[in-house]
Structure formats: structure tokens, C-alpha cells
C-alpha positions as CSV (number, residue, x, y, z in Angstrom):
1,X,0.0,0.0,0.0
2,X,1.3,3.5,-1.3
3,X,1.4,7.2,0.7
4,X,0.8,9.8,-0.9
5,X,1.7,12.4,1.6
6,X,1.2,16.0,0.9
7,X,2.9,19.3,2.2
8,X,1.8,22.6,1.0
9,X,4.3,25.1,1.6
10,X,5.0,29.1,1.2
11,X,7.6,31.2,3.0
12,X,8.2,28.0,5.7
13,X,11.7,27.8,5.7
14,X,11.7,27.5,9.7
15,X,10.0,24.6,10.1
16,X,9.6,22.4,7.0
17,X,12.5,21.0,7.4
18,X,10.8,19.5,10.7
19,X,7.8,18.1,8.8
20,X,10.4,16.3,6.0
21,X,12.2,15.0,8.9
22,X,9.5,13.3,10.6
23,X,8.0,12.2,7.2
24,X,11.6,11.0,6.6
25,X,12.1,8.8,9.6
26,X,9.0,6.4,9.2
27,X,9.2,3.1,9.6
28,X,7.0,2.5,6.9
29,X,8.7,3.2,3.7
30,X,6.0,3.0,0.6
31,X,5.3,6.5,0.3
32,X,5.6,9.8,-1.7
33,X,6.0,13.3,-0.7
34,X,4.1,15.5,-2.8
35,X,5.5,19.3,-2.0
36,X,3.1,21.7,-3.2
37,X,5.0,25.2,-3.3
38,X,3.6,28.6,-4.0
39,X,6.4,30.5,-5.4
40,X,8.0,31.2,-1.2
41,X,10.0,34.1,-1.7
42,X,12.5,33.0,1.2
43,X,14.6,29.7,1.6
44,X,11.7,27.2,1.8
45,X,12.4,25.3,-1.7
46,X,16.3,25.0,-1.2
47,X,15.5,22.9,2.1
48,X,13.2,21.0,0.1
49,X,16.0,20.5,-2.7
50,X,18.7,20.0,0.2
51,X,16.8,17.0,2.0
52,X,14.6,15.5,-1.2
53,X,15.0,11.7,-1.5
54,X,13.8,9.8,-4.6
55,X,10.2,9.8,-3.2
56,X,10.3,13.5,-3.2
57,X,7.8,15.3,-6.2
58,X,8.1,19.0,-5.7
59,X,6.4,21.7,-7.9
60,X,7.2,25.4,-7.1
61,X,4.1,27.4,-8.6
62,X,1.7,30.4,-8.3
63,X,-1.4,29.0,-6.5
64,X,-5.0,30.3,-5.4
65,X,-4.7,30.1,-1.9
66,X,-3.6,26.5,0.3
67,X,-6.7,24.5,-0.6
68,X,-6.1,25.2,-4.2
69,X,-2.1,23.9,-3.4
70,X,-4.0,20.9,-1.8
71,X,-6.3,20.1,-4.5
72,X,-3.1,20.5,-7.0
73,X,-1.0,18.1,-4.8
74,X,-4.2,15.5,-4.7
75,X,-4.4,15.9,-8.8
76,X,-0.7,14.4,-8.5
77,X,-1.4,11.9,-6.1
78,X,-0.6,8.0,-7.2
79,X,-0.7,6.3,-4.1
80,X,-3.9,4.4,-2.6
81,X,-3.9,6.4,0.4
82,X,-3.6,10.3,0.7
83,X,-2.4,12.3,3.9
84,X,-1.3,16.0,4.7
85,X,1.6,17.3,6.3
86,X,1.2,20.9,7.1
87,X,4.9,22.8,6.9
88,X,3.9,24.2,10.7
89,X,3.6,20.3,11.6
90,X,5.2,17.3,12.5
91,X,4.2,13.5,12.3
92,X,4.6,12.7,16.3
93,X,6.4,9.3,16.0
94,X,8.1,7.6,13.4
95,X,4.9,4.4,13.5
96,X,2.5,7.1,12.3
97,X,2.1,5.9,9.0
98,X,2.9,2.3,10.0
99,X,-0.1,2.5,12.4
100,X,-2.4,3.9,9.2
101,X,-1.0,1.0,6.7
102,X,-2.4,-1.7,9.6
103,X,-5.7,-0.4,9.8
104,X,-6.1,0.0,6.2
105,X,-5.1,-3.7,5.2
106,X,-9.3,-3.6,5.7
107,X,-10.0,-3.3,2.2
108,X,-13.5,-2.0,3.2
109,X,-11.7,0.7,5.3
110,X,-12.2,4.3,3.7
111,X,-10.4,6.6,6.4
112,X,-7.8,6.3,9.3
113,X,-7.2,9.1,11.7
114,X,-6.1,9.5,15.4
115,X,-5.0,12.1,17.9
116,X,-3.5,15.6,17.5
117,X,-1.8,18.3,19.8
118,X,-1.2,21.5,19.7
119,X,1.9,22.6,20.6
120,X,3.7,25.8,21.2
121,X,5.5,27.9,18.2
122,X,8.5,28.4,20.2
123,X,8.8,25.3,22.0
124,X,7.2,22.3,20.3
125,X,7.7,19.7,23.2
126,X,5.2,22.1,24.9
127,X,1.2,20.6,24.5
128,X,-1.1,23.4,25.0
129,X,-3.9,21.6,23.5
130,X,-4.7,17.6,23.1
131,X,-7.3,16.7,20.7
132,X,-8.4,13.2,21.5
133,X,-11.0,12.0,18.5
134,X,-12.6,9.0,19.6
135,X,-14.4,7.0,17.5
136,X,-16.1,7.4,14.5
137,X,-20.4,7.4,14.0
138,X,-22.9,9.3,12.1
139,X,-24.8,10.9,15.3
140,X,-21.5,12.4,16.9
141,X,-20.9,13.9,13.1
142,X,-24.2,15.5,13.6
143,X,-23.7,16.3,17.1
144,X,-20.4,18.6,16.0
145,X,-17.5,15.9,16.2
146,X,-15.0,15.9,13.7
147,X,-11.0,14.4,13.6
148,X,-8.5,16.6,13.2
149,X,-7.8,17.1,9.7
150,X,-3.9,16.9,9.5
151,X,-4.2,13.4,11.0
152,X,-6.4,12.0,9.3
153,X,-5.7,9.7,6.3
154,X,-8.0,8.7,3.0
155,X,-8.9,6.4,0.7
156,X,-7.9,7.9,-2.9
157,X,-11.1,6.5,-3.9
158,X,-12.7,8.5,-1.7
159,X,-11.7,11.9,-2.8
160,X,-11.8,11.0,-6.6
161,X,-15.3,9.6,-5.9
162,X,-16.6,12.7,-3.3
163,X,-14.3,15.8,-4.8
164,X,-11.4,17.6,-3.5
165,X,-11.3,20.8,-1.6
166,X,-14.1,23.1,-2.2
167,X,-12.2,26.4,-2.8
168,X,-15.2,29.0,-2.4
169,X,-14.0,28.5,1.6
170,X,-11.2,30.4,2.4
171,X,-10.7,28.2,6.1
172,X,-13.5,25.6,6.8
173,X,-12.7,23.4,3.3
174,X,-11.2,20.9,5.8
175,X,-14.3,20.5,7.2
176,X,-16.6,20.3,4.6
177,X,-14.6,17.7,3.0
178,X,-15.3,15.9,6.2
179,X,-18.7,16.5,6.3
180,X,-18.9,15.4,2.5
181,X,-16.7,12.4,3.4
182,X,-18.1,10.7,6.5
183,X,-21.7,11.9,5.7
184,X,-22.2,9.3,3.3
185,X,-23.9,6.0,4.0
186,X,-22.0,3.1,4.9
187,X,-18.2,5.2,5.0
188,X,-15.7,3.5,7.5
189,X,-13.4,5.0,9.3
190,X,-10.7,3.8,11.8
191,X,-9.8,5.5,14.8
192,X,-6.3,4.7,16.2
193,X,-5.6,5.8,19.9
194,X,-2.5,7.7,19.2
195,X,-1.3,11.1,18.7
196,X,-0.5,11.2,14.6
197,X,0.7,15.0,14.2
198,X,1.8,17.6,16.4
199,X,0.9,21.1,15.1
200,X,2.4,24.4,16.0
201,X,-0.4,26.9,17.1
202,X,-0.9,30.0,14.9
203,X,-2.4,28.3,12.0
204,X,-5.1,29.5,9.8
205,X,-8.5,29.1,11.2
206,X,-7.1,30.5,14.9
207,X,-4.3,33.1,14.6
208,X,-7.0,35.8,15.1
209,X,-11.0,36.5,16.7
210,X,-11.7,37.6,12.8
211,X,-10.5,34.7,11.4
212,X,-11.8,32.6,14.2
213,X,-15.3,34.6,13.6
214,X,-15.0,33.7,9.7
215,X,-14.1,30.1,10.6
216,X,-17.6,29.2,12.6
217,X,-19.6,31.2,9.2
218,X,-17.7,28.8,7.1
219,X,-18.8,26.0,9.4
220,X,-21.9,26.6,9.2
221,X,-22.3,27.2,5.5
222,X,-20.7,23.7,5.1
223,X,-23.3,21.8,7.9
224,X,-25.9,23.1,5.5
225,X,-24.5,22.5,2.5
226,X,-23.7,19.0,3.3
227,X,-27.2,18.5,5.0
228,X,-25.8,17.8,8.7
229,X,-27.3,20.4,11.0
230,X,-27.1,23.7,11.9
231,X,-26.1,26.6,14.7
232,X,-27.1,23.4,17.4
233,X,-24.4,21.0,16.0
234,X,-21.8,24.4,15.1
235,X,-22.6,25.1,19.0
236,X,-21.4,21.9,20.3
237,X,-18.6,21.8,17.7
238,X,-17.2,25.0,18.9
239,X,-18.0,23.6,23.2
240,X,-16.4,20.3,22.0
241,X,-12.9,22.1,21.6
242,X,-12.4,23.6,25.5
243,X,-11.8,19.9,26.8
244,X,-9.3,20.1,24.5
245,X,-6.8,22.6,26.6
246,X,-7.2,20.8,30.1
């Protein structure tokens, strides 16, 4: 079973080199790398060059924003499984993808995600924030549950069958694709009890109140669009998260 693990990047030449690492060090082996650049101005592609290994695909190129560098990435894809890497993250051991290959010897399995923390920008041994999934079933999707995107990996299948990003959201694509995804009758997905990725804070959806504001109206747009609920299940979505930091 083939990876296809993707990282978009731009102006990340502080900490991509962590995320190649980590991707780098599995014990699992069958996988490729799919860097999805957009044009960084700074050092970001000559670490990429620097540490590439023969599973590396790189492409350097003017893009539409990251879910349009994702969606490019995924069009590029040729392994029977596709993951993300963020360039702020890290995989947190080197079984992560080892852990996702076992579960998905189920033929019948279409997703395989675990745990996430967040951790701090300057010190990334710090946890400020452990997401804990739990298990996968259609009334906790409706009652706001989610996994954390960056660990969670898919079926190829899936995406070419369900679409790719939807890039009319600036932030909450993540989640409508999971809406999209685990919204549809008879989808399996595998929860592992382990932290996958560790993720610097700061990211998109949270590195301010208006973006965090923007964030839940995107949410919600996508629980109606996909037909899951509405301000209830965005409610306990949002309550869901301050667990999270205790």
C-alpha cells in the first residue's frame, strides 16, 4: 500500500525541514511526498531540494490560496492512500504511518485518523492543547464531532469519488470535505488511539478573533450545505474544543 503524503508550503523555511524529517524517519517506507509550493520568496524550496530523497515530487508554482495547493497536490497523487503534512507540523512518532498502513489492510476501510496536539511555536515539546477524537459514528458527526484534519488519512477513492477541496472556503474546506466524506452511508473510518501530528499553534483558522469569527460562518455554510445540521451542531462543535486545553 502506497502514501501519498502531501505538504503545501510558502515562505516555511523555519520549520519544513521539521515536517520532512518526521516524514523522513518512518518506519514505513512506501510512500511519496508531494510538495506543493507557492512561489516562497524566502529559503523554503532550497530545504526541500537540500533533504529531497527519490520519493520526493516538488512543484514550485503560483497557487489560489492553500486549498487550491492541496487540490493541486491531490491531482498528483498516485498512491492508494492520501495524507497531509502541514509545513507548521510534524508527524509525532516515526509508526504514524505504519499504524495507518495496519488499519487499512481492511479493504473495506475508507479513512484512518487518530490524535492531535497542539503545541507551542517556540517550543514544540510544549502541548497546549490535546485533541483526543474517539471513535467514529454518524450521530456524533451531527452532534459537532470531527477528527483533526492533519491526522487524518483517506482512501484515494474517496476523494476522486466525493471531490477535493471546495475552494469557495477560504478556512472551513477541511471540514466540509469531512462532512462530505463521513456523511455518506456506509463510510468507514478507523480511529487509532495515538497522537498522529503535532501542530504548531498560529495556523489559519485560529491566529486571530476575525478569522476565528469567519471560521464558525464557514462551518456553518458547510453543515448546511452538506445537510448535517445547523447553529445546534456548530454550538457543540465549537464547546467540543475547550476539553481540549485541560
Amino acid at each position: 500500500m502506497k502514501f501519498s503524503i502531501i505538504t503545501a508550503t510558502f515562505d516555511r523555511e523555519a520549520t519544513v525541514a521539521d515536517a520532512i524529517r518526521s516524514l523522513q524517519s518512518q518506519t514505513y517506507a512506501d510512500y511519496e511526498h508531494l510538495v506543493q509550493d507557492g512561489g516562497s520568496r524566502d529559503g523554503t524550496m532550497a530545504i526541500v531540494e537540500r533533504m529531497a530523497d527519490h520519493r520526493t515530487r516538488a512543484v514550485s508554482e503560483r497557487d489560489s490560496g492553500i486549498y487550491d495547493a492541496l487540490n493541486r497536490a491531490t491531482a498528483r497523487a498516485s498512491g492508494d492512500v492520501i495524507g497531509l503534512l502541514h509545513s507548521d507540523d510534524f508527524l509525532a512518532s516515526d509508526r504514524v504511518l505504519e499504524l495507518a498502513a495496519a488499519a487499512f489492510a481492511d479493504p473495506e476501510v475508507d479513512a484512518v485518523f487518530g490524535d492531535l496536539h497542539y503545541v507551542r511555536k517556540d517550543d514544540p515539546d510544549r502541548v497546549v492543547r490535546n485533541w483526543v477524537s474517539g471513535a467514529f459514528t454518524p450521530a456524533r458527526l451531527k452532534a459537532g464531532w470531527m477528527p483533526p484534519h492533519p491526522a487524518l488519512f483517506l482512501r484515494r477513492r474517496v476523494v476522486e469519488a466525493r471531490g477535493a477541496y471546495d475552494t469557495s472556503f477560504s478556512i472551513a474546506a477541511d471540514y466540509d470535505s469531512v462532512l462530505r466524506y463521513f456523511s455518506q452511508p456506509g463510510f468507514r473510518a478507523v480511529y487509532v488511539p495515538k497522537v498522529f501530528v503535532k501542530m504548531r499553534v498560529g495556523g489559519e483558522s485560529n491566529r486571530s478573533v476575525e478569522r476565528v469569527m469567519r471560521k464558525s460562518l464557514e462551518d456553518y455554510r458547510a453543515l448546511r450545505k452538506n445537510g448535517v445540521g445547523g447553529i445546534g451542531v456548530l454550538a457543540r462543535k465549537n464547546l467540543s474544543k475547550v476539553g481540549q486545553f485541560f
